[in-house]
N, C-alpha and C positions, 0 to 999 in steps of 0.2 A: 664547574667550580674552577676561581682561577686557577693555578699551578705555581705560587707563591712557596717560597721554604719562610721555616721561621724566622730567620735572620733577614728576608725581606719582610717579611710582616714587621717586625720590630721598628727594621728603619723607617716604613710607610708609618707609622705611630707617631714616631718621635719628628714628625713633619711637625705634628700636631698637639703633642702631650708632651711635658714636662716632666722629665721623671718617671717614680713606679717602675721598676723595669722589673722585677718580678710578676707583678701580673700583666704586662705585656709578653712576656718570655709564656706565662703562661697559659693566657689566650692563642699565642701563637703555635703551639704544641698542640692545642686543642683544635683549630682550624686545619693543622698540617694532616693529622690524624684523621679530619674526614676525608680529606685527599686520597690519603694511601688507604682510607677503605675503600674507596672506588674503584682502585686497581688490584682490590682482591677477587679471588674466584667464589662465583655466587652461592657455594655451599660455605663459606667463611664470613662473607661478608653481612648477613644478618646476623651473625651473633660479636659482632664489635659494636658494641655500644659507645654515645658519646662520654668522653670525660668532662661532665658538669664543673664548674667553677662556683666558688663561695667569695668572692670577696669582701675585706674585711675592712674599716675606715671610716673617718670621719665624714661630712659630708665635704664637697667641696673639692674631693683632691683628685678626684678623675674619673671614678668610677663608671660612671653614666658615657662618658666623652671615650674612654677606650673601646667599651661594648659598640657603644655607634657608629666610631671611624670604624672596626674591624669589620662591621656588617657591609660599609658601604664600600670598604675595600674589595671586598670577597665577593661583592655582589649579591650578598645572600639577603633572604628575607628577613626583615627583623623588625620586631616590638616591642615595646619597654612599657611594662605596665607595673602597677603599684602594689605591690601583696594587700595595702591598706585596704582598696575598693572592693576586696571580698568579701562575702561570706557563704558559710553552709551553705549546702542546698535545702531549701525550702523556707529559706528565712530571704527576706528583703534586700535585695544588693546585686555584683555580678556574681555570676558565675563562673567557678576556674575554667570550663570550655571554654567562654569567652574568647581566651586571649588566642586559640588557637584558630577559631573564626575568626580574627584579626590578622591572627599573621599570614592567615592563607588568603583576606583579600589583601592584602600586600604586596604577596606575591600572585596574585590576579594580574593588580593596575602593575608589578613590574613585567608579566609576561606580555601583557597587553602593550606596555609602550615599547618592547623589543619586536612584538610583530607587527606595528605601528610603522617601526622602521623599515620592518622587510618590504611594505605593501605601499611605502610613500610615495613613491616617484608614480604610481598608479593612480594613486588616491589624489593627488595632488591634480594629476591630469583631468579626471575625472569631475573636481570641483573647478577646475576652466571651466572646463566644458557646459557645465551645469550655471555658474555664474553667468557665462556668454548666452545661454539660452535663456537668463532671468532679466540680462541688462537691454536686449535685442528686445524692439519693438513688437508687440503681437498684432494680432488680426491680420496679418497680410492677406487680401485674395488671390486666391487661385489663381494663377496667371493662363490664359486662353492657351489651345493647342497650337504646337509649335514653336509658344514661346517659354518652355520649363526651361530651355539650356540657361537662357539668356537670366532669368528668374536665378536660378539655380547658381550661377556666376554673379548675380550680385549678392545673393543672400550669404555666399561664400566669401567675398571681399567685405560687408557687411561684419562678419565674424573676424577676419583676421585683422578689424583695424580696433575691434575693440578688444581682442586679445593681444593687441599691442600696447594699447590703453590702461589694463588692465598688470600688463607684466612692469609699466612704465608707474606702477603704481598713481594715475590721475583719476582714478574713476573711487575711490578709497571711502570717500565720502557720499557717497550714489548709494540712494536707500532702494533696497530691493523686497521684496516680498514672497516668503518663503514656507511651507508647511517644517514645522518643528514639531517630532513627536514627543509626547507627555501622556505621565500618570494625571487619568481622573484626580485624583487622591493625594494631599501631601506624602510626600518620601517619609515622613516622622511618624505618618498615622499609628505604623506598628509599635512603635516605642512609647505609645500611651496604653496600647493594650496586652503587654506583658515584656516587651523590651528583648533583654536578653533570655528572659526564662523562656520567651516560647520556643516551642519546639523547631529547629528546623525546617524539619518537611512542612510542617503549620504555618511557619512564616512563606514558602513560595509556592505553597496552596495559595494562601491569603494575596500573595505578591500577582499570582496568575489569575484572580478571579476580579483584578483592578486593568480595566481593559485598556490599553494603549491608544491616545485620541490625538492627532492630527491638529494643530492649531495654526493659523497663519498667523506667522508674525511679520512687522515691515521692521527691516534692520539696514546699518549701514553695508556697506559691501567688506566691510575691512571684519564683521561682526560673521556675516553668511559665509564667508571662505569659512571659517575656524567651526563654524556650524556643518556646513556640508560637508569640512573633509573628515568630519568624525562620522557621520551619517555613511559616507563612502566607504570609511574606514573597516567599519561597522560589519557592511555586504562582502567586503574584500578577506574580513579575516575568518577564521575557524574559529566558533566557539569553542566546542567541543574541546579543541585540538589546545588551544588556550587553559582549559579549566585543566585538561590532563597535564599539562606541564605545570601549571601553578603548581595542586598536589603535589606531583612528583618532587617540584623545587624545596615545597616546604615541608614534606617529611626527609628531603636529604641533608638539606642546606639551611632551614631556619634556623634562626637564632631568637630568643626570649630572651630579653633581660628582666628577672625580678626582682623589685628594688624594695627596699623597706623588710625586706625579709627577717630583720631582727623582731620586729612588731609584732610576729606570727608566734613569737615566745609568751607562752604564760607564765603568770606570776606563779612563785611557790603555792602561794594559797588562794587558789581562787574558788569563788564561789557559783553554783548555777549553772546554766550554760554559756558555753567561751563561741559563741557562734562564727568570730572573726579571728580566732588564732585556732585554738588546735581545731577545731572543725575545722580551718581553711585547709592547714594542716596536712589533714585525712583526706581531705579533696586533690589536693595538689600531688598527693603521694601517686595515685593510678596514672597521671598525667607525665609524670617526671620519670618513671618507672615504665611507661610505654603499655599506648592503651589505643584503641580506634574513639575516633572523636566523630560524633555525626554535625555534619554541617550542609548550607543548601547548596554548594558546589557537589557535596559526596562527605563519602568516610576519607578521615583523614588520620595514620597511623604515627604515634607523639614516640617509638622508640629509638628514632635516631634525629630526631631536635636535639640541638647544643643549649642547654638552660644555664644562664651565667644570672647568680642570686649577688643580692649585694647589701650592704648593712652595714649601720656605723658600731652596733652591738654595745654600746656603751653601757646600759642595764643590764644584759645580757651578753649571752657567749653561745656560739653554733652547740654546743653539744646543749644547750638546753631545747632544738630542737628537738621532736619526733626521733628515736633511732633510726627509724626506716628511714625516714626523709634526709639524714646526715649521711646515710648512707650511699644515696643517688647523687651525692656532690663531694666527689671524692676530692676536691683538687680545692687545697683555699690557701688566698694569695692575703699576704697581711699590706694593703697599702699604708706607706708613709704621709706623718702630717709635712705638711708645706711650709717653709721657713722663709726667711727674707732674701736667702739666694735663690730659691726655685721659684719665689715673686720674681724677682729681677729677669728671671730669664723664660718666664715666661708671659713679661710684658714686651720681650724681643725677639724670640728665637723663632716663637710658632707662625706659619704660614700666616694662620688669623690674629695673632696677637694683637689684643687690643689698642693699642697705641696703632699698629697700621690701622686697624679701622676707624681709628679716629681721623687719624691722617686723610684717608679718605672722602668718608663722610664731610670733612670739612671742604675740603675738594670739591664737592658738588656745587659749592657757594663761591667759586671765585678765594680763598681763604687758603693761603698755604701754610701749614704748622708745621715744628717739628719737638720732637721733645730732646733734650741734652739726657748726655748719659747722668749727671746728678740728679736729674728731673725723676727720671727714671728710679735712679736710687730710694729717692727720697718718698715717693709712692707705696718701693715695694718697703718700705720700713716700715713705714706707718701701718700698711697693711698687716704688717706682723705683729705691730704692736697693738694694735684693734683687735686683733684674734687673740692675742695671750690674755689681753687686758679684758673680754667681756667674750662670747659663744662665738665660739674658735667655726668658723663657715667656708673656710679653705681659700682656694682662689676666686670664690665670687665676692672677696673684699674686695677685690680690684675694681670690681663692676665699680661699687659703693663710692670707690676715692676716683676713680674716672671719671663720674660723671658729677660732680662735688669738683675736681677742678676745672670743668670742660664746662661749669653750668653756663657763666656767664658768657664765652664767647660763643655758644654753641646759639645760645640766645639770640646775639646780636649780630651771628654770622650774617646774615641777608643783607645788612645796611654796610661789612664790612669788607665787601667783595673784591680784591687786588691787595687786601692785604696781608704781611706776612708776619708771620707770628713765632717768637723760639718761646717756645715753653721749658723755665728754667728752675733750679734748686726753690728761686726766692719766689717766685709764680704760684708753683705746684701749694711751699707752707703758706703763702699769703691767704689759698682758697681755702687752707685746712688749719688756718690758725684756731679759728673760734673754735671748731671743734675737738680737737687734737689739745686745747688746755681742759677738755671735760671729761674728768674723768670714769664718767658715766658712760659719753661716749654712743649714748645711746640711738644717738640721730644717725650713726653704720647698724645699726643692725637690722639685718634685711626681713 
């Protein structure tokens, strides 16, 4: 795990998010703390558990966007799934294991592209070598006694002019022919016959009684590199050695985001069975609470994953979940709603803010824009006033009025290539006159 304090975590955040600095402060206390359990002594360090997060907030105002830059800061593995797609076990839907067979292949494909990198300069060689043997003409005879040197010295310059060729990128479109291994069997097949509920070990009984079959395919050469150096790749790495570090990653370092978690509230009065809240409930309590998960890499132990829950609560309020369950997320951060100055500045401030990427994307066409700081102004107003005025959806109103003023040049970008464009106060209202006198307004809501 990196070795980040909180005060850089925060600043690596606010690259990208606007605001909330409480539940940055407190995600970042959360991430600091798996740190310093690492450098405890191994009779101490099983019994520190993570500090769970609840966050609290409308939709829109970051939730989602903190949990994921902090994942990818950290390096650690991470999945954001939906409280909604659950239910009990033995009714119809996912399972709360699920998510933790998700996050461990996760952390598979990240282990696998870090040792991807240790074995590249190998692999890479390897798929020369392999392409030069596929592009090289076959059937050569035998060459008479006496004369292998002479044979042997051209089949050698032979090789180094089309590995010249080939580094000079000219041979790109040269179709080769090559065995590619494949399942008899579409990859889906098991997901018609019980999905997630099967078991496990059932799933890579079923996965190993599907034999592995050889097919030749004719590809370009630019298609066979990218084909052979995963094949090379393949032989070069450690499974085993792979699947033990995934685990290890993701019982140390995963991160869950679960989203919707207010949903998971029952009404005062309900009637029947609640299959999708308190039964999910009772399911997720073992899980949050630290339990062994069977999966087809192995057992996988949920007691020191960081679960970061999240919720607009608007019906609802955390203590109307489960006690036990309120119990495993000790730490809830109240995010703020979004106003017409935290518009403004985060149609400017953020690495990705969408104004640069419009910037951009218009860039692809020959089209230079730029927007005025009233331009700007006048978006995030509206945006503010869109939310007050009709389902308040945080900063993805911007989405809404960005592409509403960008419709028509984004349209005609192609035919309008050299030219430059200031997008201005009377621009931005001109796009959003008609709708901006409706007070319905309904043509923003996402």
């Amino acid at each position: 795990m990196k070795n980040l304090t909180p005060k850089q975590i925060v600043a690596e955040l606010n690259r990208h998010i606007v605001g909330q600095n409480d539940a940055k402060r407190a995600v970042s206390v959360a991430i600091r703390n798996r740190w310093r359990r690492q450098q405890l002594p191994d009779g101490i360090r099983d019994e520190v558990g993570p500090r769970n997060i609840i966050m609290i907030g409308p939709t829109g105002v970051g939730k989602t966007e903190i949990a994921r830059r902090l994942a990818t800061l950290v390096g650690a593995p991470f999945v954001k799934v939906e409280a909604t797609k659950f239910t009990e076990v033995g009714y119809h839907g996912r399972d709360v294991d699920s998510m933790i067979r998700d996050l461990l292949d996760r952390a598979m494909d990240m282990v696998r592209s870090e040792q991807t990198d240790v074995v590249r300069a190998e692999g890479e060689r390897m798929t020369e070598e392999a392409l030069i043997d596929l592009l090289i003409p076959g059937g050569e005879p035998e060459p008479p006694t006496g004369e292998e040197d002479e044979s042997a010295e051209r089949r050698r310059r032979s090789r180094e002019k089309i590995r010249q060729r080939l580094r000079d990128g000219e041979m790109e479109d040269r179709m080769v022919e090559l065995a590619v291994a494949q399942k008899s069997l579409p990859h889906g097949m098991f997901t018609t016959i019980g999905g997630d509920m099967l078991d496990p070990d059932m799933h890579g009984f079923l996965e190993r009684l599907v034999p592995s079959q050889s097919k030749q395919r004719r590809v370009p050469v630019r298609e066979a590199r990218r084909l052979l150096f995963d094949q090379n790749c393949d032989k070069l790495i450690d499974a085993e050695k792979v699947t033990e570090m995934a685990i290890r990653r993701t019982e140390n370092s995963g991160i869950i985001f679960l989203d919707e978690i207010d949903k998971l509230c029952s009404p005062d009065r309900a009637h029947g069975p609640d299959v999708s809240r308190q039964g999910v409930q009772r399911d997720l309590l073992p899980i949050v609470e630290g339990c062994v998960v069977s999966t087809r890499q192995g057992p996988v132990r949920t007691d020191h994953i960081l679960f970061i829950a999240a919720g607009a609560f608007h019906g609802s309020k955390p203590s109307d979940l489960m006690p036990e369950l309120q119990g495993r997320f000790p730490i809830r951060v109240e995010l703020e709603d979004l106003n017409e100055a935290d518009f403004l500045r985060i149609l400017t401030e953020p690495e990705g803010a969408i104004s640069k990427q419009q910037v951009a994307l218009m860039g692809t066409e020959g089209v230079t824009i730029s927007f005025t700081a009233d331009a700007i102004k006048a978006m995030a107003e509206i945006a503010a006033k869109v939310n007050r005025s009709s389902q308040n959806i945080g900063a993805r109103r911007l989405y809404t009025i960005m592409e509403r003023v960008m419709e028509d040049l984004s349209f005609n970008a192609p035919d309008r290539s050299g030219d430059v464009v200031s997008i201005d106060d009377a621009f931005v209202r001109e796009r959003l006159a008609a709708i901006s006198s409706d007070e319905d307004l309904s043509r923003f809501i996402l």
